[in-house]
ZAMARGU-4260 file (C-alpha; in steps of 0.2 Angstrom, whole numbers, plus 5000, padded with zeros to 4 digits):
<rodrens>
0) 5985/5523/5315 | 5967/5531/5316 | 5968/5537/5299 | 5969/5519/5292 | 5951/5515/5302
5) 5939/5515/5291 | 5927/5503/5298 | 5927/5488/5311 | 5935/5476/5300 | 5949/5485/5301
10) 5949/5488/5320 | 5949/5470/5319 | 5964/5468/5311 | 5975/5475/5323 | 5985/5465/5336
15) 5982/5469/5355 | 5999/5482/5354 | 5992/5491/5338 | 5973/5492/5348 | 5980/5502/5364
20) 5989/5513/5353 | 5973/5517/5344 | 5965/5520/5358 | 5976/5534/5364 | 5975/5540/5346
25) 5955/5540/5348 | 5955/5551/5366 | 5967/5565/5356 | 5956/5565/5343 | 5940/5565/5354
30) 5947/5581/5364 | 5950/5590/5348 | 5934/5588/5342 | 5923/5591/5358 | 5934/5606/5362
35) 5929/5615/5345 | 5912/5611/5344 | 5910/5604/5363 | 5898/5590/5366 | 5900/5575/5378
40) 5918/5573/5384 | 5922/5562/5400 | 5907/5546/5394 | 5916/5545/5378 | 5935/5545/5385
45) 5927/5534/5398 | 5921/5520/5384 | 5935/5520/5372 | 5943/5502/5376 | 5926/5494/5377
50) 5920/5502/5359 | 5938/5495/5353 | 5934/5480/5361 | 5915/5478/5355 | 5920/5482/5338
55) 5934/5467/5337 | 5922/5454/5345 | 5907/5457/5336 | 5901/5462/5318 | 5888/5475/5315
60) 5878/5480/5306 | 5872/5463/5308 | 5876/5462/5327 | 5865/5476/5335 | 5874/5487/5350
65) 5860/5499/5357 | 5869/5513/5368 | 5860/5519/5381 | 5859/5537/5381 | 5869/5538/5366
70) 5880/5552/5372 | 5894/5539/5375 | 5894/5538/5355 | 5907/5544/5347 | 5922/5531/5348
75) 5906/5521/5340 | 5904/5530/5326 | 5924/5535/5324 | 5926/5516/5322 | 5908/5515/5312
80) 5915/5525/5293 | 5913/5541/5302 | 5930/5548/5308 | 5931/5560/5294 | 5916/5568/5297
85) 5919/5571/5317 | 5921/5589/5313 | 5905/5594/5309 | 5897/5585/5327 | 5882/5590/5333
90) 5883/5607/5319 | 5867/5609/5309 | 5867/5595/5294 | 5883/5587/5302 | 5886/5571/5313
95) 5873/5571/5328 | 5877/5569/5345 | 5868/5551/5348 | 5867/5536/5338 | 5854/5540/5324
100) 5847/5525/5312 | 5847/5539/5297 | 5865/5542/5299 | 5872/5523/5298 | 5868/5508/5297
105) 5879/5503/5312 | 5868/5512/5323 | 5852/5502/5325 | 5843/5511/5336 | 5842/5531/5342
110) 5843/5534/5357 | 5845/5551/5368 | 5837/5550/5385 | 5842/5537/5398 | 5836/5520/5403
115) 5829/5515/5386 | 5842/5500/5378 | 5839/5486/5389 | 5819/5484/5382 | 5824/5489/5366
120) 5841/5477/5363 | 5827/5464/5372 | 5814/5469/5359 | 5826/5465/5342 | 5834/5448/5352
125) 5816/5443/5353 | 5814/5448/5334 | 5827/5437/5329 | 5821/5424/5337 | 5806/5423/5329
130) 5813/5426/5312 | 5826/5411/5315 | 5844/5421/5315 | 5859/5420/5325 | 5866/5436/5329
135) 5871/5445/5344 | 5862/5460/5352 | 5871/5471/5364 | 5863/5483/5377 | 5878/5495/5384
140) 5868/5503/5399 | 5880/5516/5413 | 5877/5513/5431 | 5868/5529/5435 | 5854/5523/5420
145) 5851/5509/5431 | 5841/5519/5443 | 5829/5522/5428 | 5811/5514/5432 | 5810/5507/5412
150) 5830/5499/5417 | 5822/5489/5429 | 5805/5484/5421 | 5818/5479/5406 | 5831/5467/5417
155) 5815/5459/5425 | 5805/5455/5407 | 5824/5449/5400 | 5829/5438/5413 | 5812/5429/5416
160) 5812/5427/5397 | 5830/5418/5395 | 5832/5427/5378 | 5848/5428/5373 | 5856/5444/5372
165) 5871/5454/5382 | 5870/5468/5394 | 5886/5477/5396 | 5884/5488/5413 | 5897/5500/5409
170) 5900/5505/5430 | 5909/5521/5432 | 5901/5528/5447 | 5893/5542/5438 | 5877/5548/5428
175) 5881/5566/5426 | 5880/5570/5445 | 5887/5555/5458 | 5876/5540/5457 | 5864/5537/5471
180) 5853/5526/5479 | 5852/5509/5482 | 5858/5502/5465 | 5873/5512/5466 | 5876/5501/5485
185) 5873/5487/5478 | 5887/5489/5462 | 5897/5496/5475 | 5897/5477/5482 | 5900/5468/5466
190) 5914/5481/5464 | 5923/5476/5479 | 5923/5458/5475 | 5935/5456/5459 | 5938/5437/5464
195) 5921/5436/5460 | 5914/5423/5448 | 5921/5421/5430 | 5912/5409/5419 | 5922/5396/5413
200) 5913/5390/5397 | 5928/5379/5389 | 5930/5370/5405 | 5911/5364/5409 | 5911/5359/5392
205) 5926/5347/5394 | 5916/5339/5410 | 5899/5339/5401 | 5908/5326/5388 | 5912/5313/5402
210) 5901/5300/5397 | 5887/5297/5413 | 5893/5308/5426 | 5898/5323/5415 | 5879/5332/5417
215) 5876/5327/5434 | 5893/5333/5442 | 5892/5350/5434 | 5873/5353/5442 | 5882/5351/5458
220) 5894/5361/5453 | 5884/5376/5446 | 5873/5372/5465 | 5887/5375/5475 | 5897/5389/5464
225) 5878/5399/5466 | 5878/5397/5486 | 5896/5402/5486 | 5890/5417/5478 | 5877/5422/5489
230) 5890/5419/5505 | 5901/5431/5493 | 5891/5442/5488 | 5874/5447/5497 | 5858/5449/5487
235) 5865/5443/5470 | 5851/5453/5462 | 5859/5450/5446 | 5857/5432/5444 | 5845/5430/5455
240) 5834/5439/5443 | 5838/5429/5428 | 5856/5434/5421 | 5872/5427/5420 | 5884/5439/5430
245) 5901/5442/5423 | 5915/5452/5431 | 5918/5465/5438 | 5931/5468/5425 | 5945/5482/5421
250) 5934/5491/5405 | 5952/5498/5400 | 5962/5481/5398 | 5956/5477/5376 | 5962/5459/5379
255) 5952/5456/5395 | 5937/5465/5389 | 5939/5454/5370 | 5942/5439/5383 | 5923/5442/5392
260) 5915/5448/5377 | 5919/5431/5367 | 5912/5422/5381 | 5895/5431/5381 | 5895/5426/5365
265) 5894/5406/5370 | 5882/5407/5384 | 5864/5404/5379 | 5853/5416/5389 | 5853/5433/5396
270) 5870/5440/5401 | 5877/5453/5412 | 5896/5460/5409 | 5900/5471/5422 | 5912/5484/5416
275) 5921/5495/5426 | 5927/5511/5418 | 5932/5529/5423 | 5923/5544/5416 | 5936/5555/5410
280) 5949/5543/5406 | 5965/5550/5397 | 5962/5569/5402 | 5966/5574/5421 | 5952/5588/5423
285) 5941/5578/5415 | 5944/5562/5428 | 5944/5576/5442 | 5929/5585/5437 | 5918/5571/5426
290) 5902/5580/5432 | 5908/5596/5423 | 5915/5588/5409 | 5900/5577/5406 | 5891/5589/5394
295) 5905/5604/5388 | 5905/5621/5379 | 5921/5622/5367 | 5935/5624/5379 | 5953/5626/5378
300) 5964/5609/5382 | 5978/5614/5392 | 5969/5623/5405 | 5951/5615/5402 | 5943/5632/5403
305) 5926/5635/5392 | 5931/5647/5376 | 5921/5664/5379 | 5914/5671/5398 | 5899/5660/5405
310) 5883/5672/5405 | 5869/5670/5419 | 5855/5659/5413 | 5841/5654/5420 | 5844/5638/5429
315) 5856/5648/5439 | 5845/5664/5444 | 5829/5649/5447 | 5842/5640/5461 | 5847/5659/5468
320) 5830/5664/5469 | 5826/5646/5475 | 5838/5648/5490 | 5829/5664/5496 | 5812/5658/5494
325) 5817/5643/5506 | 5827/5654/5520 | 5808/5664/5522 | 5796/5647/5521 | 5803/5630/5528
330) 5791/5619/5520 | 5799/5621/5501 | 5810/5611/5496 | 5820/5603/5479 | 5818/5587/5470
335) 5832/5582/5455 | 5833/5566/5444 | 5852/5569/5445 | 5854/5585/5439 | 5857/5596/5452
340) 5870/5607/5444 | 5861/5607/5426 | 5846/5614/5436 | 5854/5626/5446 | 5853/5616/5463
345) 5870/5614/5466 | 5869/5628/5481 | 5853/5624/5488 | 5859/5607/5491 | 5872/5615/5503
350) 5860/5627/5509 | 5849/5613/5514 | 5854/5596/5512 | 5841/5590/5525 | 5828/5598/5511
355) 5834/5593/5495 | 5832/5575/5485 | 5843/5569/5473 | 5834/5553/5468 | 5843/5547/5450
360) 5839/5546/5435 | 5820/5544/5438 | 5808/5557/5433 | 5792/5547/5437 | 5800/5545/5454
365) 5802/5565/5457 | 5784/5570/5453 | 5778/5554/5462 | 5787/5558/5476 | 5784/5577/5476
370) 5765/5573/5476 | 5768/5562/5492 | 5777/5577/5503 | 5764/5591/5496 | 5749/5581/5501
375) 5758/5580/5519 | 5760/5600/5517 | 5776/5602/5512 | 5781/5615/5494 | 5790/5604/5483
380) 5802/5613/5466 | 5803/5600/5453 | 5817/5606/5440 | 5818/5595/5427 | 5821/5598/5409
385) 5806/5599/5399 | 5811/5584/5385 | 5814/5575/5403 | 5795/5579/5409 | 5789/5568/5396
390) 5793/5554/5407 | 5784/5561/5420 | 5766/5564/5412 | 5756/5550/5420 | 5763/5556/5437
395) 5759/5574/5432 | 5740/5569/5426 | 5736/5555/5440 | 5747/5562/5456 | 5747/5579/5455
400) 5733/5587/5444 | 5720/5574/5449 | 5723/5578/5470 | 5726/5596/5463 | 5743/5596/5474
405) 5753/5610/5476 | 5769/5604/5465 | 5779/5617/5457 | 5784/5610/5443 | 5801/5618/5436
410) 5805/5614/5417 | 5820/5620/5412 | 5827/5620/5396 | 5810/5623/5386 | 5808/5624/5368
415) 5823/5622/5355 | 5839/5620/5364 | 5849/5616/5350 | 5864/5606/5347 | 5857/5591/5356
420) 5842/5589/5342 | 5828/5581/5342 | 5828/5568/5358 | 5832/5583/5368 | 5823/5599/5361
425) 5808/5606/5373 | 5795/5612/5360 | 5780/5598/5366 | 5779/5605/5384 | 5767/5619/5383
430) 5755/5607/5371 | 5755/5590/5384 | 5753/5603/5401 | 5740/5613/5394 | 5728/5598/5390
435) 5729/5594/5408 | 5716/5602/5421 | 5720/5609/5439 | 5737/5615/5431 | 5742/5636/5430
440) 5756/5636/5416 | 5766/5652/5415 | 5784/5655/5406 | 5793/5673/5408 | 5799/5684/5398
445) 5815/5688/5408 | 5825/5683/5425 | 5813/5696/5438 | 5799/5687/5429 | 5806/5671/5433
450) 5808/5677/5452 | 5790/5683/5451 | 5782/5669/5446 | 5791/5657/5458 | 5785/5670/5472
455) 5767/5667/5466 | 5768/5648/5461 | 5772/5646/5484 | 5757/5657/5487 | 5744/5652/5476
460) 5742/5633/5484 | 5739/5623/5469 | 5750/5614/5454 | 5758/5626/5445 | 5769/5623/5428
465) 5786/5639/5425 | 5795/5634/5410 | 5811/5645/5405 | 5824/5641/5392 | 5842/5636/5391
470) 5852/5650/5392 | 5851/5669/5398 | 5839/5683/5394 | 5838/5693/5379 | 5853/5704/5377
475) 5844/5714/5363 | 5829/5717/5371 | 5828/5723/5390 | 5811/5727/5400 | 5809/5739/5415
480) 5790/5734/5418 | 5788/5722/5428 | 5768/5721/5433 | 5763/5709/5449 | 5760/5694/5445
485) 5740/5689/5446 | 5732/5673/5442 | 5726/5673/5422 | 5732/5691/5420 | 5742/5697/5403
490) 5754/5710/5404 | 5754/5725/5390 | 5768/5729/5387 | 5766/5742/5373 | 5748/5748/5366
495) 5746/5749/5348 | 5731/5748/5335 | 5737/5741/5319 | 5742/5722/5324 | 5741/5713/5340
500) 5760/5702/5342 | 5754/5690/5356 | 5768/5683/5363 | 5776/5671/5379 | 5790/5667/5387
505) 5807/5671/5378 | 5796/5676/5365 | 5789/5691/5374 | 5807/5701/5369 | 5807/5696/5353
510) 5791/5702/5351 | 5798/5719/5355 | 5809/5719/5343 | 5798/5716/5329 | 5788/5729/5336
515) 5801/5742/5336 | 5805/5736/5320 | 5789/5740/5313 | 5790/5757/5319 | 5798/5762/5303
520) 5786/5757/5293 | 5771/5767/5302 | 5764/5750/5308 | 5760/5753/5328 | 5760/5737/5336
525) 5751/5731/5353 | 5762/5719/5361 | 5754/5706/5376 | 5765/5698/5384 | 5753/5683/5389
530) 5763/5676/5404 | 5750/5662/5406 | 5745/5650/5394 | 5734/5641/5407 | 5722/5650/5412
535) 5722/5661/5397 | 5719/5681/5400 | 5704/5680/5387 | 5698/5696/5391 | 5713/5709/5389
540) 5717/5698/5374 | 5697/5698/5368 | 5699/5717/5369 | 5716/5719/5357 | 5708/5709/5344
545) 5694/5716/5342 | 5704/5732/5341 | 5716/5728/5327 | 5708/5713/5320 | 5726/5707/5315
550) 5737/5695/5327 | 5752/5688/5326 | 5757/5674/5342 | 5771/5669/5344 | 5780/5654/5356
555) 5794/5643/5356 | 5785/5628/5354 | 5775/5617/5343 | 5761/5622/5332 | 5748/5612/5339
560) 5740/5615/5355 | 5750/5629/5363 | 5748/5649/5364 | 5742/5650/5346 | 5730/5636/5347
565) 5725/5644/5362 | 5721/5660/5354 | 5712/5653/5338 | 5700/5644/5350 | 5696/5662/5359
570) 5693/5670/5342 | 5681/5656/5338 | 5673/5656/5353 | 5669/5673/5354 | 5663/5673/5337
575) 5675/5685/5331 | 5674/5689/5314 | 5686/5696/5300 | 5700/5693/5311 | 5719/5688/5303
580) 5730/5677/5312 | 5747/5670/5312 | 5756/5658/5323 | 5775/5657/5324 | 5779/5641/5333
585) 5791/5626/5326 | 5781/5615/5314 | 5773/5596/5315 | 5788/5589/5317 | 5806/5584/5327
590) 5818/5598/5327 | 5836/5594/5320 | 5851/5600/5329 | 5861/5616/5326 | 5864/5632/5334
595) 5845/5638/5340 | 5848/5654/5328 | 5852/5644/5313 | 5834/5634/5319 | 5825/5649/5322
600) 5829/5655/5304 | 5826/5639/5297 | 5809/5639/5304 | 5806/5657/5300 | 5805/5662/5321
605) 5816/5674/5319 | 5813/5693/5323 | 5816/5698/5304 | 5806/5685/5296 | 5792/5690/5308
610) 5792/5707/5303 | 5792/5705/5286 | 5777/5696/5287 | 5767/5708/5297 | 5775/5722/5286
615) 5771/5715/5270 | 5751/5710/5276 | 5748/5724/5283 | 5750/5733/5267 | 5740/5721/5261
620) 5727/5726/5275 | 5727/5744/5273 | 5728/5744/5253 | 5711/5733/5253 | 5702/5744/5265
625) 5708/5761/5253
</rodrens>
């Protein structure tokens, strides 16, 4: 049956029968795909009745559904023209893994990180308001996204306004980790209470035409069913605030969920479906294991094991080196915005559950909040991923920097981490720190470093940035010289007088690389591994330059404002003259998804375009000077 879908008119065809046999149709296909390419597994079986549903009540392109997140995507653009293309999810030039306006015109607005659909899907109801249409506008927002502080300042502005437009709460007691907090206690309420309220539109419509009393009788009745709920259901935070609740309803039944949606349709106003679904649904080790299953590597079906051996990374040796740092010193401990195992937090929690915070999706919370216990003297870790900080930078500026608080501020999964394009690369962290003062930014060049620098970020006192990639260490490149850590100090790794390659973080090994590269050429090159970009070892560098008059930075960053804008300003503030530079960094621009290698040589970071470069000016150098 799924190869006769070819768009929603033709999901809206098919009897209730034909829709649950799609469905099924739809999870097989969805575990064939994310099992070659991997991706987001348990949110997408968890949503495949609701998209079915969605897609037979309403009509987009002109009806707007803005998916939160957009990882939960996929049965949407399955049902959207885009099944045969599946294949080629989240590989470079294929499908992305979130909604994206450039790929079709069903998808109206991009989305990637959480919390952001309620103010949007309010935004375009109010737009069409202005401009006099009619058309529905659809926010599908999980539980755990509810936690996000732009969630809430979205739900307050939409039900004061009385705009019309639907919020579908898709309920399934998870973000990636468990939900928490009190949100996820008061949903667990409303999801005890099935007998709940169930608007009945047709019938207050039949009682409205009663000539006289018709009005009046159903203000009383509306005033009473209200203080039945609040005996029902305390806090009705819902409808309190402005909405029209509806449900709690089973988001795997079609013809309940087409049942509810059709009414959302008639209510003038903002309204609330509460959906309940479960994350996984369809594949038993994703439903027993939906945290793991969240975000997958290709795996194999029958056992649910990830193709190829899991390599140490560094989100695992940070959370090792974590644990040892917090058996020596009882004043640290670990703040995550729900992603405690992406940020290797899993075992401390066990550790020390009295010392670690899991406070939901809300990164502004967890600097906030870190700022609090370090100006009462504890040593707050702040792992969050870096395209995640971004949330975070008025905190970071006002609450920590300004008081000069001793934050550590973890950001993992820095620079381009691939497949997850543009909403989730890390390239703009180094660029938005380093403009901030009070704050010591460092990356390392490998896992010790990592260790190191942690060691030193608890002893020096003050606000301190460690950013590390996704992934392990370089496998090519491995170092033996580790020197101590010291505040503003660069690290030589190999003296040379031809060209200075001034490099940090995972870049340091490449580095390397190109340096033995050049080797074969007669090229000797000086490679710094900078280890700070904030405060800068201006000295040590100062000195290489001067000596070979040719440098070469590199970084797994943007362009502007990072190591090589860091270096060009030295240069010109020393008033050094005749001096050749080149940055490597990712351009002006947002990074596409695709394997990080297949980026990197797009971009021209990779080792051999690097040393091609330096090869072929070099000559250029030295046949000038003869």
């Amino acid at each position: 049956m799924l190869e006769e879908i070819n768009s929603p008119e033709d999901v809206k065809k098919l009897s209730i029968e034909d829709k649950k046999i799609l469905a099924d149709e739809i999870r097989k296909y969805i575990l064939e795909i994310v099992s070659e390419n991997g991706g987001h597994l348990a949110s997408n079986l968890g949503v495949v009745e609701l998209t079915i549903a969605l897609h037979s009540v309403f009509n987009v392109p002109e009806d707007k559904i803005v998916w939160d997140v957009g990882h939960q995507s996929y049965v949407h653009k399955i049902l959207t023209g885009r099944r045969e293309q599946m294949h080629t999810l989240r590989k470079l030039n294929g499908l992305a893994g979130f909604p994206k306006t450039n790929e079709s015109e069903c998808d109206c607005f991009n989305t990637g990180h959480s919390s952001t659909s309620i103010s949007a899907a309010l935004g375009m109801a109010r737009a069409r308001d202005i401009e006099g249409k009619n058309n529905s506008v659809i926010a599908v927002i999980g539980d755990g996204a509810l936690t996000g502080g732009m969630a809430l300042e979205a739900l307050n502005d939409a039900g004061y306004s009385g705009t019309r437009m639907t919020v579908i709460l898709n309920d399934n007691e998870m973000s990636i980790s468990k939900n928490i907090g009190g949100m996820n206690m008061l949903l667990s309420k409303l999801r005890t209470k099935r007998s709940y309220t169930k608007s009945n539109v047709s019938l207050k419509n039949l009682i409205l035409k009663v000539p006289v009393v018709g009005k009046p009788f159903v203000k009383v009745v509306q005033r009473v069913k209200r203080s039945i709920k609040q005996l029902i259901i305390p806090k009705m935070f819902f409808e309190d605030i402005g909405f029209r609740y509806l449900g709690p309803v089973d988001g795997h039944n079609i013809e309940e969920l087409e049942r509810m949606l059709k009414i959302t349709k008639e209510l003038d106003g903002p309204v609330l479906l509460h959906v309940l679904t479960k994350k996984g649904k369809g594949y038993k080790i994703a439903e027993e294991n939906p945290d793991k299953y969240h975000a997958t590597a290709p795996f194999d079906i029958e056992t649910g094991e990830v193709k190829g051996k899991k390599k140490k990374d560094y989100s695992k040796v940070f959370g090792e080196k974590l644990i040892e740092l917090a058996k020596k010193n009882d004043r640290i401990v670990a703040i995550t915005a729900s992603m405690k195992d992406g940020t290797g937090l899993k075992e401390f929690q066990k550790e020390f559950p009295d010392r670690f915070f899991d406070i939901g999706i809300a990164e502004q919370h967890a600097v906030g909040l870190a700022a609090g216990m370090a100006k009462e003297g504890l040593i707050p870790f702040v792992p969050i991923y870096s395209s995640f900080y971004q949330r975070a930078y008025d905190q970071v500026i006002h609450d920590v920097a300004l008081q000069n608080l001793p934050v550590i501020m973890c950001v993992d999964r820095a620079g381009i981490v691939g497949a997850d394009g543009e909403t989730h690369q890390g390239e703009f962290d180094m660029a938005f720190f380093r403009l901030v003062p009070n704050l010591t930014i460092m990356a390392p060049k490998d896992f010790k470093e990592l260790e190191d620098m942690m060691e030193y970020a608890v002893s020096l006192k003050k606000p301190v940035v460690i950013r590390y990639p996704r992934g392990g260490e370089s496998e090519k490149i491995k170092f033996d010289k580790h020197e101590e850590i010291k505040t503003g100090k660069a690290e030589i790794l190999k003296e040379g007088k031809d060209v200075s390659i001034i490099a940090i973080g995972k870049t340091v090994a490449r580095a390397m690389e190109v340096a033995n590269m050049l080797k074969e050429d007669k090229i000797d090159a000086e490679v710094i591994n900078a280890r700070f970009l904030k405060p800068l070892d201006k000295e040590t560098i100062t000195k290489s330059i001067e000596k070979t008059k040719f440098v070469v930075t590199l970084e797994d960053g943007t362009i502007i404002n990072g190591l090589g804008t860091a270096i060009k300003e030295l240069i010109i503030d020393n008033d050094l003259e005749d001096v050749k530079v080149k940055s490597y960094a990712y351009p002006d621009k947002f990074i596409k998804h695709g394997k990080v290698e297949e980026l990197e040589e797009i971009y021209h970071q990779d080792s051999k375009s690097i040393y091609s470069y330096i090869k072929e000016n070099f000559k250029e150098e030295r046949n000038n000077n003869e």
